[in-house]
C-alpha positions as CSV (number, residue, x, y, z in Angstrom):
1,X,101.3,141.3,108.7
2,X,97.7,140.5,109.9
3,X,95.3,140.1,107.4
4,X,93.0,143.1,108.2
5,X,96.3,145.4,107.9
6,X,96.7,143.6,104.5
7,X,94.1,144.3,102.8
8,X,93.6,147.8,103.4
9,X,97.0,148.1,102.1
10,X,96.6,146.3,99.2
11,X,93.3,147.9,98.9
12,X,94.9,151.5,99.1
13,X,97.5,150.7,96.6
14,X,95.6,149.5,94.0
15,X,93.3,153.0,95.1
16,X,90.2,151.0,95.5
17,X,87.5,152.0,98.0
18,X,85.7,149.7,100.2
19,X,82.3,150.4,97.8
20,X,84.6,149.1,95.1
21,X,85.3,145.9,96.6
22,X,82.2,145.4,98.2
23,X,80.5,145.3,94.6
24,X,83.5,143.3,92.8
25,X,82.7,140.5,96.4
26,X,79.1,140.7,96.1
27,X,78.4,141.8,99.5
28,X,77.2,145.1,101.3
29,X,80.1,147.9,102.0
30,X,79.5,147.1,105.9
31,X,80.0,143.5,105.4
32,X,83.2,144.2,103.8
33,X,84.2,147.0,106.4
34,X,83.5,144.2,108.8
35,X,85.9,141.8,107.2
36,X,88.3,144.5,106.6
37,X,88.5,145.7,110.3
38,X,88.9,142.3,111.4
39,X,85.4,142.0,113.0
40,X,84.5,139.2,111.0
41,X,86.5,136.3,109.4
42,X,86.2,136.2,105.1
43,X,85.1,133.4,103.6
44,X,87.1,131.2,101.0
45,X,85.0,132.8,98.3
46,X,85.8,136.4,99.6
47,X,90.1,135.4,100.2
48,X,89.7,133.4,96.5
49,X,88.6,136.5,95.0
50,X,90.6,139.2,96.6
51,X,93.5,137.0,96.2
52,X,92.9,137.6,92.1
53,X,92.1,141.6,93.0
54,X,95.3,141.9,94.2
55,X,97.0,138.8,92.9
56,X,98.6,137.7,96.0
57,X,97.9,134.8,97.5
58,X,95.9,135.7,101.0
59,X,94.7,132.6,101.1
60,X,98.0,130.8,102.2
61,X,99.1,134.1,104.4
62,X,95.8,133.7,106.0
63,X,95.7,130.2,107.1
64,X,99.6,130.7,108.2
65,X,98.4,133.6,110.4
66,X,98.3,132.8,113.9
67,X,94.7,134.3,114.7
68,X,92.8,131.2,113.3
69,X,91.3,129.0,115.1
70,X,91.3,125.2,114.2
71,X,87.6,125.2,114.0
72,X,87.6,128.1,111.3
73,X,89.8,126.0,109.1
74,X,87.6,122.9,109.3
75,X,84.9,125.7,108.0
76,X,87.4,126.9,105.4
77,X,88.4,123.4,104.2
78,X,84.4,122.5,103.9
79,X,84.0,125.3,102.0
80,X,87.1,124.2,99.2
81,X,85.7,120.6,98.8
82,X,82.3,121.9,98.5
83,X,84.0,124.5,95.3
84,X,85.8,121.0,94.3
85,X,83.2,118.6,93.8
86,X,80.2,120.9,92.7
87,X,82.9,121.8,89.3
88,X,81.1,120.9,86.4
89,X,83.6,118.5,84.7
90,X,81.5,119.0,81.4
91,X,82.2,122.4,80.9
């Protein structure tokens, strides 16, 4: 199942609306509709956090998807190792 299909799914069995979601990501309803539609790709922020929504693990169904392109996972790999090494270890 491709992502977009996926998370209106999940979205529609946890009866959420794409307001909901929107707010809970941080991001205007559009943006989201955007994402949702498959118009525009998530980041690793937005998969991270839907993936604890919905606790499933979109992240890894995702990247396994066959409508990514290498250069998107470069991006998405950046974007990890940036959330790695800016963890505050003192915390």
């Amino acid at each position: 199942m491709d992502l977009k299909l996926k998370l209106k799914n999940l979205r529609i069995k946890y009866n959420y609306s794409q307001e909901n979601i929107a707010e809970v990501l941080d991001i205007s309803v559009r943006q989201y509709q955007r994402i949702e539609n498959g118009d525009n790709k998530p980041s690793l922020y937005v998969l991270m956090t839907l993936s604890k929504i919905y606790n499933s693990n979109l992240i890894n169904d995702y990247l396994l998807s066959n409508d990514n392109s290498y250069l998107y996972i470069k991006k998405l790999e950046l974007e990890l190792k940036n959330i790695i090494f800016n963890i505050d270890i003192d915390k």
